[in-house]
C-alpha positions in Angstrom: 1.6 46.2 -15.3 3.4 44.2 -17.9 0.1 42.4 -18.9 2.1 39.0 -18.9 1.4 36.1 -16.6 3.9 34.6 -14.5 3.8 31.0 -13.3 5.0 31.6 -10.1 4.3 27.5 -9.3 6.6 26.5 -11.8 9.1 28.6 -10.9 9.3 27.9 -7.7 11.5 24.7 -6.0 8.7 23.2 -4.7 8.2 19.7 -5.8 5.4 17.6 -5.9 5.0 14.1 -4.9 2.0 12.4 -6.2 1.8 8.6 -4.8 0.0 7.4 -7.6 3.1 7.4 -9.4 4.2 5.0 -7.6 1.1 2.4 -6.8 2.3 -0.9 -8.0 0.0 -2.4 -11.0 -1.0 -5.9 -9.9 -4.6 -7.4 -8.9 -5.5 -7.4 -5.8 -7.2 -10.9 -4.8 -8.8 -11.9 -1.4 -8.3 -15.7 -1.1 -10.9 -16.5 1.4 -10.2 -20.4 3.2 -13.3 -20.6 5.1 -14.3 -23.0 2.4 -11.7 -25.6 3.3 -13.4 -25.6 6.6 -15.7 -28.5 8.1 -19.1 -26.1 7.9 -16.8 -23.4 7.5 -15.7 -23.3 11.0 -13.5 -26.2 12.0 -9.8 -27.2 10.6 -9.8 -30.9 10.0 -6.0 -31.6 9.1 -6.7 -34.2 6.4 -9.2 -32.1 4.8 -7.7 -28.3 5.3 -4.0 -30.1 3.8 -6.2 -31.8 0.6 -7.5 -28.5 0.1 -4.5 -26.5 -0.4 -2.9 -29.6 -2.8 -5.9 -29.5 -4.6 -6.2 -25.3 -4.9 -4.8 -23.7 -8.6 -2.3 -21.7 -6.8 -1.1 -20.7 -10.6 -3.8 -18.3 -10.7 -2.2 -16.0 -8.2 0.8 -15.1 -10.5 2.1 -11.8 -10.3 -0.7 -10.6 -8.4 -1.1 -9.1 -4.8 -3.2 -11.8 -2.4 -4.7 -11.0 1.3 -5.3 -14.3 2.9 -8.5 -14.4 4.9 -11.1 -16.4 6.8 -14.4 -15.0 6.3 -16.0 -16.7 9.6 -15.3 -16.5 13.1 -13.2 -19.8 13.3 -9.7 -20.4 15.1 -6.8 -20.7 12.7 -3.6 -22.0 13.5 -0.5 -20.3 12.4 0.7 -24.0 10.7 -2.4 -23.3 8.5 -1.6 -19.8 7.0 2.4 -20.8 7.2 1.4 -24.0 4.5 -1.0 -21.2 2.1 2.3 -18.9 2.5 4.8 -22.2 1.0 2.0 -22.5 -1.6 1.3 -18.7 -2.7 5.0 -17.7 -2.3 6.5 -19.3 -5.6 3.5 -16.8 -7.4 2.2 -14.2 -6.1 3.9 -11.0 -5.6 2.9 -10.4 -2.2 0.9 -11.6 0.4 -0.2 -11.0 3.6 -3.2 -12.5 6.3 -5.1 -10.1 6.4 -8.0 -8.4 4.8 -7.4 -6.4 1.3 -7.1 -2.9 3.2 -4.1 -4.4 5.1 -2.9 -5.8 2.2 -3.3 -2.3 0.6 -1.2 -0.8 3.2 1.9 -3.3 3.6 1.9 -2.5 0.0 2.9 1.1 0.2 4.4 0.6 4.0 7.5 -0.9 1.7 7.1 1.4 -1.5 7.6 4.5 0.4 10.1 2.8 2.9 12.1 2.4 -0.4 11.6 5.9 -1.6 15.3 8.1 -1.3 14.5 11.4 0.9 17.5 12.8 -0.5 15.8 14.1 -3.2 13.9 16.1 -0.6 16.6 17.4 1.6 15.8 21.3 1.8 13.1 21.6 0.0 9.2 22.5 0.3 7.1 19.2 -1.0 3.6 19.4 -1.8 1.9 15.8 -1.1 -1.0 15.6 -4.1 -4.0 15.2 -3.0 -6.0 13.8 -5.8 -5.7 10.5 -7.3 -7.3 8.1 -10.0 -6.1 5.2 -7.7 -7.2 5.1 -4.3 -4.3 5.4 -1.8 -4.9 4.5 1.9 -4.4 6.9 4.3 -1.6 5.5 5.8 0.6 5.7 3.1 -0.1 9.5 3.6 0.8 9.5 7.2 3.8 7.4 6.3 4.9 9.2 3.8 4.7 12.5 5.9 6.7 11.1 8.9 9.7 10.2 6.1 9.3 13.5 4.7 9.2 16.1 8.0 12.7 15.2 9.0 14.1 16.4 5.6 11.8 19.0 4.1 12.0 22.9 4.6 8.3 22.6 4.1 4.9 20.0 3.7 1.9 20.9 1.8 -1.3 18.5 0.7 -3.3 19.0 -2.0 -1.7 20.8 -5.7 0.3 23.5 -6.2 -2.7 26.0 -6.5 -4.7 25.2 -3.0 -2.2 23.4 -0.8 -3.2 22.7 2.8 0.1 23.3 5.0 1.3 20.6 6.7 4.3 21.8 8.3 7.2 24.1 7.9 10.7 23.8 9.1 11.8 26.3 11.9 14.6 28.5 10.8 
């Protein structure tokens, strides 16, 4: 025994893909329009169009916006398609939908974007462990781009993976 320690981790080809690397910076806002509602409930044209005229739609620059109503009342899609002409000059997404939606479609088109090339052959270790929280879907997501390519899928880091899947020779 040589007495020296060997990383056999980073020796190896495995690579590590950690999505916080790619979690877009941005707040996340959830525009709620019950408000504009008569008693929160009822769309009254007039009123719901004087609303969004009157609404700082500024304020939404740059950031990520999940358009909502907060009661049980019936929207129609005219409604959410005149927010959508107002909100799409600033923000820099938004969805109808609830923040956890908006949280998803996020990554959906991240890791759609994301080259598997890189991967081609390869065992990939998804990490596990974030500062940002990363839904679940954009796990499962990014495992279904990944299996077709890979030679093998872990989760976790390099020193306790869970496997995931390996690649039948």
């Amino acid at each position: 025994m040589s007495g020296e320690i060997v990383n056999r981790v980073a020796n190896s080809k495995i690579v590590t893909l950690d999505l916080e690397d790619f979690y877009p910076e941005g707040k996340r806002v959830l525009l709620d329009i019950s408000a504009w509602l008569y008693e929160g409930f009822i769309l009254k044209e007039k009123e719901f169009r004087d609303s969004v005229k009157q609404h700082n739609w500024k304020q939404y620059l740059n950031q990520y916006v999940a358009v909502t109503c907060s009661t049980d009342a019936i929207i129609p899609s005219w409604a959410y398609l005149l927010i959508s002409t107002e909100l799409a000059p600033f923000s820099k997404k938004f969805i109808i939908g609830d923040l956890n939606l908006l949280e998803n479609m996020v990554f959906q088109e991240i890791i759609m974007d994301i080259p598997m090339d890189q991967f081609k052959g390869v065992p990939v270790i998804i990490k596990g462990c974030s500062n940002k929280q990363i839904p679940d879907s954009a796990y499962a997501l990014m495992c279904q781009r990944l299996v077709p390519v890979v030679s093998s899928l872990m989760f976790g880091e390099a020193c306790s993976s869970v496997p995931l899947y390996k690649k039948i020779k």
